[in-house]
Structure formats: structure tokens, C-alpha cells
N, C-alpha and C positions, 0 to 999 in steps of 0.2 A: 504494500500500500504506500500512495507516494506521501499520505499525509500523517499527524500524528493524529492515534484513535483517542478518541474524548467519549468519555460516557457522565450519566448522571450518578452521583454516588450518596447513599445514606448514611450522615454520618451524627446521626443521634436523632430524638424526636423533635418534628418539626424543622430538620436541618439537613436539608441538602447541598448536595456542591457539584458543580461540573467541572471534572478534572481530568488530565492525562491518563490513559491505561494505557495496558498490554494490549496490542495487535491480535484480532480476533485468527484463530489458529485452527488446526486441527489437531489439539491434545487437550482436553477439558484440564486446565491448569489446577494447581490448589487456590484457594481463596477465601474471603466470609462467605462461609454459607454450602462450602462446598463439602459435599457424605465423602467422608472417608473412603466409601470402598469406587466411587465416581473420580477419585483423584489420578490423573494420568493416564486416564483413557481414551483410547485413539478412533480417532473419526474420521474414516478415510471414506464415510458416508456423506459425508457435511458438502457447505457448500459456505461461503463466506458473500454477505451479503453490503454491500453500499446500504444503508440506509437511506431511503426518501423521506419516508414519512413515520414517524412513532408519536404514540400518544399516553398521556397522562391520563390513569385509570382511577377508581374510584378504591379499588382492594392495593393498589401503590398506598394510596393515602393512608389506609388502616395501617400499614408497616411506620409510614413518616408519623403518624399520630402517638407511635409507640404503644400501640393494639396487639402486636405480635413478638415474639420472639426473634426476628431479623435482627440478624448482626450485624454493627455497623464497617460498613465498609461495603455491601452491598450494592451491586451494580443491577440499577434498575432496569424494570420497563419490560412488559410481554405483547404490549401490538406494534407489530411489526412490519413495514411493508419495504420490500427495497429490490435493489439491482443486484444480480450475481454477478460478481468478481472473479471470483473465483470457484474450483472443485475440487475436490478429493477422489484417489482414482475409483472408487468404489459407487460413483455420481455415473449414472449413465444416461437418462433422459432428460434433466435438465440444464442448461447449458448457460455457457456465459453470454453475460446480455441479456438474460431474462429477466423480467421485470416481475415479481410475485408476491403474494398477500401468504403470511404468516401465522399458522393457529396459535395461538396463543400456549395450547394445549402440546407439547413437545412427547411424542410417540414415535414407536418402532413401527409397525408397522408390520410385524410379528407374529406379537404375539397373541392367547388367544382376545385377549378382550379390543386390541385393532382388528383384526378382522370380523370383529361382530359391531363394528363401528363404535365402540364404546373409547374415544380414543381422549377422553378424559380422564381413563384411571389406565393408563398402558402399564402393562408389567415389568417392562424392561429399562427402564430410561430416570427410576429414582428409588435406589436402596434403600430407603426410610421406609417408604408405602406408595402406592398406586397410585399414580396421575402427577406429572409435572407441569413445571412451565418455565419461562423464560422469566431470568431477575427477581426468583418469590422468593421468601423464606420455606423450608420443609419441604423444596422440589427438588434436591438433588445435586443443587450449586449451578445450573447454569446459567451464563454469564446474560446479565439484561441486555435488552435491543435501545432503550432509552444512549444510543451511543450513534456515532461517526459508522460503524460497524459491527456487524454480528456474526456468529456462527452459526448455522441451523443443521443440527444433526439429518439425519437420515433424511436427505435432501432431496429424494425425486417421492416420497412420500408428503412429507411437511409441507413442502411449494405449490402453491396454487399459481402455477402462470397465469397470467392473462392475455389473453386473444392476441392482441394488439395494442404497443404500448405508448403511441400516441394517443389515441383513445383512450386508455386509462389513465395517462396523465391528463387527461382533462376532468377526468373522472375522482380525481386523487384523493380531492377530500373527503368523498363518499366510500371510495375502495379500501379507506384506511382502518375505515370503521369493520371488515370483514374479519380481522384478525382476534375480535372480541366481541366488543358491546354491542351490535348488530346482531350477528349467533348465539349469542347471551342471551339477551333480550328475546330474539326468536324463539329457543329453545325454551325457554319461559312459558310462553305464550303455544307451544307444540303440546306440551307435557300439560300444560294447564288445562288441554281442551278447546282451545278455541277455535272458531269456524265460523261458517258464511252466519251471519246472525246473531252473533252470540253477545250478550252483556258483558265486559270483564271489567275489574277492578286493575289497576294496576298503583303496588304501593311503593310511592318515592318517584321526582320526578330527575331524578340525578339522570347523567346519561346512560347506562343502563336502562331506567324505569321509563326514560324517552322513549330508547329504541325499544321496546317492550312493546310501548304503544302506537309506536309507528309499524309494529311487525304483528300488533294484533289488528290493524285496520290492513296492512296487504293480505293478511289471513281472511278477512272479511268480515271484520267483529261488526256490529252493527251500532254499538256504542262504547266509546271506551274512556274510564273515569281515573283518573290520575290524583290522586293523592299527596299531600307533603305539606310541610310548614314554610316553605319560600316561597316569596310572592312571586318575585322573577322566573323560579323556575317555575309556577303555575302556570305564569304569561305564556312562556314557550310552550309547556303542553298543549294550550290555546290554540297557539298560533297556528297547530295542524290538525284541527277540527276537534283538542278530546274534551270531555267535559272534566269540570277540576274539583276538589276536596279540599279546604283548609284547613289540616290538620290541629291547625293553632286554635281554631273556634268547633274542634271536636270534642267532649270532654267523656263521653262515656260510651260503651258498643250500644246503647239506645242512640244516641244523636249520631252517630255513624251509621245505626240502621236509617236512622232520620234522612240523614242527606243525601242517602243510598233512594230512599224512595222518594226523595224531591225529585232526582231525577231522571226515575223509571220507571216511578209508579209503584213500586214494589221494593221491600226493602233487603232486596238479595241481587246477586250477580250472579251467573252460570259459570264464571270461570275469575281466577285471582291469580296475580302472580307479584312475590317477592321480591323486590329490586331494591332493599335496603340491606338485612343481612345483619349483623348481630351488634351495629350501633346507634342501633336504631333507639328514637326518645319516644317515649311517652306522648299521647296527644293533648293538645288545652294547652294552656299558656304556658303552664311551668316547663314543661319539654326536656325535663329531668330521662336519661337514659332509663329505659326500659328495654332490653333485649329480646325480649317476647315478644314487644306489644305488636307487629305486624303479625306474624303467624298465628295469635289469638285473634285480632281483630277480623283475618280472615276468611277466618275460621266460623267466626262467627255471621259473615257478608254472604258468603259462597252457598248457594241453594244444594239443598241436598244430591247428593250423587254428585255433587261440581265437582272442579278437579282445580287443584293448585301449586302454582309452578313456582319452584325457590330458588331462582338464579344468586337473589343475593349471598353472599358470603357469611358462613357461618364458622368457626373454627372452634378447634378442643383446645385450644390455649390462649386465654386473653389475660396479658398481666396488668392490662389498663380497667379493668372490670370492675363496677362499683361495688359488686357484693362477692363474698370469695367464691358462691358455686359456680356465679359465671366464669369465674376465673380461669376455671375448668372444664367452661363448655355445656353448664348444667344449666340449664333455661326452667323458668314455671310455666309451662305449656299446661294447657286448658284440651288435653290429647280424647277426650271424653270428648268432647263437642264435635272433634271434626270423627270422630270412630262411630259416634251414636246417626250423623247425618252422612254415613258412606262416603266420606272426601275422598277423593286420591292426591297422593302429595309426589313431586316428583323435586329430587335436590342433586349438589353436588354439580360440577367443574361442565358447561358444555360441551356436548364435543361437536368441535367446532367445523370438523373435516366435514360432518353430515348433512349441514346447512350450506358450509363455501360454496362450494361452486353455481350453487340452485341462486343464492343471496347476491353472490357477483354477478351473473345474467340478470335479475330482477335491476340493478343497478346500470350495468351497460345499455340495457334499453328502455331507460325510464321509465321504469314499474313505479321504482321508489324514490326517494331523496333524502337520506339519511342525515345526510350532511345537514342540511338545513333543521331536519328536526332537532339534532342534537347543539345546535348551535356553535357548529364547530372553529376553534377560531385557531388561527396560522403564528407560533411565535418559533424563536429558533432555538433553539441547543443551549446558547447560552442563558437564554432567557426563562428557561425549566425551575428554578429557585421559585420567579413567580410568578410562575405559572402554576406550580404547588398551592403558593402563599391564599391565590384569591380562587384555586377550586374549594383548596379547605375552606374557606370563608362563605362555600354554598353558590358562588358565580356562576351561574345558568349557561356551562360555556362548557365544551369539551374540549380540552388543549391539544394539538398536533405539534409536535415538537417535526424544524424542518431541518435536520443538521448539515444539507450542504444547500443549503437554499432553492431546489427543486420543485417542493410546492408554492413559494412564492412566485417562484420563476412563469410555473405551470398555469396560476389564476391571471 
């Protein structure tokens, strides 16, 4: 590479930095963050990627918030879109110059739970437990894409080319959103149940609980109700036809049935989906965390036999938790409620490979505009610090970090 690689690095809660790394490789080095039995493992599968476009996610934030056990020194960032630079001889179909959108979800391709599409929990690719990714804590150590450059293991699995790569950079801001919150958000909205017709709740309007609701009206919902306590981000749910929820003037599951049946008549939804994840607060003014309170709330929203889809992030170890059981992943679920009304719950990591390619076509020929729903705004590499500062602070915005100025170039 002719230039030095810069990535985003976490280097305490609430404290990032962008600094100098190591030259993205083919030997997963040691590091923070990196399993012991992943140290020095060779990837003559990979491919090394230019970075275009990468973005600032909402489960980033939970690490920078000091919500997880991430070590500092952590090189961030799992959506990923970029240029191959390079292969490894073991790369036989995709090639240099390809232009390709990144799962978030880092899989063999393998083993059995890749070939049953389940490429959220691959068995191969992180010695702790099942399912990795790119820059997390508890995935295996590999190195985040929030950089100049990346590595992407098993590279004619993992890469989604794209058709034609003028076309897609014109597309860029849209196509970025494929390597998460878009298949997130969809998968949400699959597992939840939803179809041509269908009522759904969707709670939290962060990008995630956006593209949720942008992916339950390509689905066909026939009304879709966004929920949260920012006004801003209410606006934007707005702005692409959903109806909204003010969390802050919620105060009990009666006035949440209440404003459920303001506006449908009825005080239930046919399908819910999860887009907030385990820091989530409390509804009514005080807004004091409660880690429950969405998976009870919609629990108690969801008409019988509904089904409920929990993209948001939930984990077995939070040392920021206000009570110790949460600390541990132990929630006061209200499990009677949704077991007495036949709920189906469906949780856990997307897998992202099974929406791609269907989500990138919906995209190239203006099915959708993701972009615009999630308010996606363009700043660069350097400017990641804060771009952090004012998502944490709830800014109705989804950050694309542009580290060789590509997508500015592109709009």
C-alpha cells in the first residue's frame, strides 16, 4: 500500500482516536481483542480491501459508552464497503478492482451453520463462540474496517461485488448501508412477520429502527409506527411516510396501548421489532434505563400469534448496568405474557449474506432509498471523534466515514 493505514481506535469510554496502524495483511496479527488460539493465523483466503465507505454503528457506540468488555486499543468499525487491492492465493473469483459491500457478519463458508445460511453464528472464524465480526469485542480479534484499509477473510464468500461500479458509486450512500443496518433492520422485520398488510411496531428510531421501517414498508407493511424519545429522530421516521410514538409522553403499557389505538383503531400490532437492544430507558419523562422495557412493552403491543423480531443488541456482559443482574445479562422479562399470547421471538446477529444480494438489487433499481431514510451524512476519517460525539448525543444522522474521499468525490 503506497499510503500509511489509519484506522479508528478505542481508547477508553467515550474516547476515540484516529491513528497510525499496521498494514492490513494476510496473518490475523496479535492485538486488543485478539483469542489466543486466532493469533497468527494465515489467510491466504483474504483479500485486502481500499476502503470507500464505512460507517458508525449504533453497537460501536455501546463499546465507546463502556457497555462492554472491549479492550482499549480496539480497532473499530464492521460496515464495510471498499475496493480490492489486493488477494491471497487461495482468492479465486474475486479479483482486483472489484468494488464490494461487506457483511458485517465475518464467516467461513464451511461450515455447517454457512451452508444453512445461518452465517451469523459460523463455527469457524471465532474460538470464544459462534458468530463474528469485524472490530467487536468477543469476535475473535479481527481487525475493524473503520480504517484506510481492511482485511476480509475468506474473500470470494464474504464479497458481494457489485454489477457495475460506476453505478454503484453513484449509489454509494445507499450501498453502504448493505453491510448492516439495512439487513438488520430487514431481518427484523422477516422474522417478525411482516407482509403485504401488516400493522408493525417498530421500537427506536436510531438507524437501525429507521431501516427497520423503511424495510417493513418495501415488505408491504401497510402501517408502520416508530417509537422513541427524540424529536428529531421522530421527524425523520416522518419524513418517509411512518406514523411516530413519543416515548417521553408514554408513561404506562395502558397509554402505549392508548396511542397504539389512536392510530389503528385497535390497541395491538400484528408484528414488533426490536431496534434498541439492552440500553434501552424507560418510557415518561424520567427515561431512567430500563433494559426490559422494549421486549415487555412489546410484548404486551403484539396481537396474539404476532411475531417479534430483536435485531437490537442484547449481550451476557454489561459492566455499565445499573442493577448487578443486568450486569450479567439477566433482564425482568414479563416471559408469561408473550408464552400465554403464542408470540414468536426471533434474536441474535443477522445474517447478513441472506438479504445482500436481494437488498443490493432493491437498491440499484430504485425499489428503495435507504440513504435518505436513515439520514445518512458524509464526514471523513478524520472527523470519526465526532462523528461518535453527536451520534451518542441521539443526532438523527447515520455517519459514513469517507477515508480516501471517494464518496464525496462520488455525490
Amino acid at each position: 500500500m503506497a499510503d500509511t493505514n489509519r484506522a479508528v481506535i478505542y481508547r477508553g469510554i467515550r474516547h476515540v482516536e484516529v491513528e497510525d496502524v499496521a498494514d492490513a495483511g494476510f496473518v490475523l496479527q496479535d492485538g486488543p481483542g485478539v483469542h489466543p488460539d486466532n493469533v497468527g493465523r494465515e489467510l491466504p483466503h483474504a483479500a485486502i480491501l481500499k476502503v470507500v465507505a464505512t460507517n458508525i454503528c449504533g453497537s460501536d457506540q455501546h463499546m465507546v459508552r463502556g457497555r462492554t468488555d472491549a479492550p482499549e486499543g480496539l480497532q473499530l468499525g464492521h460496515e464495510i464497503t471498499g475496493e480490492v487491492i489486493e488477494i491471497g492465493p487461495g482468492v479465486e473469483f474475486i479479483k482486483k478492482g472489484d468494488l464490494v459491500s461487506i457483511p458485517f457478519n465475518i464467516a467461513c463458508g464451511r461450515c455447517r451453520n454457512c451452508k444453512e445460511r445461518n452465517t451469523g453464528v459460523c463455527l469457524n472464524v471465532n474460538p470464544e463462540q459462534p458468530g463474528s465480526a469485524y472490530g467487536y469485542v468477543a469476535m475473535g480479534g479481527w481487525r475493524g474496517g473503520q480504517a484506510k484499509y481492511v482485511t476480509v477473510p475468506y474473500a470470494d464468500w464474504n464479497c458481494l461485488k457489485f454489477p457495475d461500479k460506476e453505478q454503484a458509486m453513484d449509489k454509494i450512500r445507499d450501498l453502504t448501508m448493505l453491510s448492516d443496518i439495512f439487513p438488520t433492520g430487514y431481518h427484523g422485520c422477516v422474522t417478525a412477520g411482516v407482509g403485504t398488510g401488516s400493522t408493525v411496531y417498530v421500537a427506536g428510531a436510531g438507524p437501525v429502527g429507521l431501516a427497520a421501517a423503511c424495510s417493513a414498508q418495501l415488505l408491504g407493511a401497510a402501517v408502520v409506527i416508530v417509537g422513541d424519545m427524540q424529536a428529531d429522530r421522530l421527524g425523520q421516521a416522518r419524513s418517509f411516510g411512518c406514523e411516530t410514538i413519543d416515548l417521553s409522553k408514554v408513561d404506562s403499557p395502558e397509554a402505549m396501548a392508548g396511542a397504539i389505538e389512536g392510530i389503528l383503531g385497535v390497541p395491538v400490532v400484528d408484528c414488533a421489532v426490536d431496534a434498541v437492544g439492552f440500553e434501552a430507558k424507560g418510557h415518561g419523562t424520567n427515561g431512567e434505563e430500563a433494559p426490559a422495557v422494549v421486549l415487555n412493552t412489546v410484548m404486551g403491543i403484539t396481537r396474539a400469534a404476532g411475531g417479534i423480531g430483536i435485531p437490537g443488541l442484547y449481550v451476557p456482559s454489561d459492566p455499565g448496568a445499573a442493577d448487578e443482574s443486568a450486569k450479567h445479562g439477566n433482564l425482568s422479562l414479563q416471559f408469561g405474557i408473550g408464552w400465554a399470547k403464542s408470540l414468536t421471538f426471533a434474536t441474535g446477529q443477522a445474517p447478513v449474506m441472506k438479504y445482500h444480494r436481494g437488498l443490493m438489487q432493491a437498491i440499484l433499481n430504485d425499489r428503495v432509498h435507504i440513504a435518505d431514510a436513515v439520514n445518512a451524512t458524509v464526514i471523513t476519517l478524520d472527523d470519526a471523534p465526532r462523528g461518535y460525539e453527536e451520534f451518542d448525543s441521539g443526532a438523527a444522522q447515520k455517519f459514513i466515514l469517507d477515508p480516501h474521499g471517494l464518496v464525496g468525490a462520488a455525490a
